[in-house]
N, C-alpha and C positions, 0 to 999 in steps of 0.2 A: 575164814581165818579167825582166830582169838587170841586175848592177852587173857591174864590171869590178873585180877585186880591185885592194887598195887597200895594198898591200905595194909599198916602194917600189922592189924590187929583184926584182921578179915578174920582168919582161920579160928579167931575163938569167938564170934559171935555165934552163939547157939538159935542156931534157925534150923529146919529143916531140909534147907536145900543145900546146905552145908554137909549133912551126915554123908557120910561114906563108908566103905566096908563091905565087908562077912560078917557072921552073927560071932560076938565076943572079940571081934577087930576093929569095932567102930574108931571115924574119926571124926574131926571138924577138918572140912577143906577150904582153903581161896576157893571161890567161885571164877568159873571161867566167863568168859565176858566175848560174846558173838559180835565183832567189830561193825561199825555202823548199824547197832541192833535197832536204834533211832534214828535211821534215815542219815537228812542231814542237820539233822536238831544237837547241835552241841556235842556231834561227836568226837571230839577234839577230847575231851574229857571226860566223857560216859564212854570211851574208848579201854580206860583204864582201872575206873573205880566203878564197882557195884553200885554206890548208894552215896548219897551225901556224910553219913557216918566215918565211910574210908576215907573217902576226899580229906575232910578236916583232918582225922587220926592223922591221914598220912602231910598235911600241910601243919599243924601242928609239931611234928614228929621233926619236918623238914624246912619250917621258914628262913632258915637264918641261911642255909645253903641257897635258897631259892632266891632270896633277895640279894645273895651276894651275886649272882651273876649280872642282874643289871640294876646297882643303887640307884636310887635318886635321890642327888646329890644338891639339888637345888628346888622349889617348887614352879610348877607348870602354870601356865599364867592363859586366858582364852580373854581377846577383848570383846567388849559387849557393849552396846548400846547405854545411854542411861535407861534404870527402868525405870517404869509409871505406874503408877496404881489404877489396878482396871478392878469396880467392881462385881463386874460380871464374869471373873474368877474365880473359883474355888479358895485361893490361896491369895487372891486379892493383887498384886503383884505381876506385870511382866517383863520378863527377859530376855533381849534376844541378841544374839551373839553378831556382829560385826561383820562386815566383808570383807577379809583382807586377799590382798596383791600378795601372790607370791611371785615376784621378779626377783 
């Protein structure tokens, strides 16, 4: 099975894998896209877009649609420990997030 990436500025990126045609018919095309061409590494989204390039085009092109399906309307909150300073850390600092009861 395939999708056709979904970037909406696919079809003019000048690459080679793009060209298609007869000779004096040439074009730029979407590239097709072999579904789980990556296993099961991210294919939720390398499902759709070629490249990181389309992804953003096409999230750029689309955020304001994209966000409006689920706002968030307040910030998300995770409790945590206090932290300590360990200095056998890289970044000196740790963190560790809380056990909470979900009753």
């Amino acid at each position: 099975m395939f999708n056709w990436c979904h970037g909406p500025n696919c079809h003019t990126h000048t690459t080679q894998s793009r060209v298609r045609g007869s000779k004096g018919n040439k074009v730029l095309r979407t590239i097709k896209l072999k579904l789980n061409r990556y296993g099961n590494y991210q294919n939720g989204i390398w499902n759709h877009f070629c490249n990181n390039k389309c992804l953003f085009d096409y999230l750029e092109t689309h955020i304001q649609s994209i966000v409006a399906i689920a706002p968030r309307r307040e910030a998300l909150e995770t409790p945590i420990k206090d932290p300590y300073k360990d200095d056998s850390r890289y970044f000196g600092w740790t963190i560790k997030k809380k056990e909470v009861d979900n009753d």
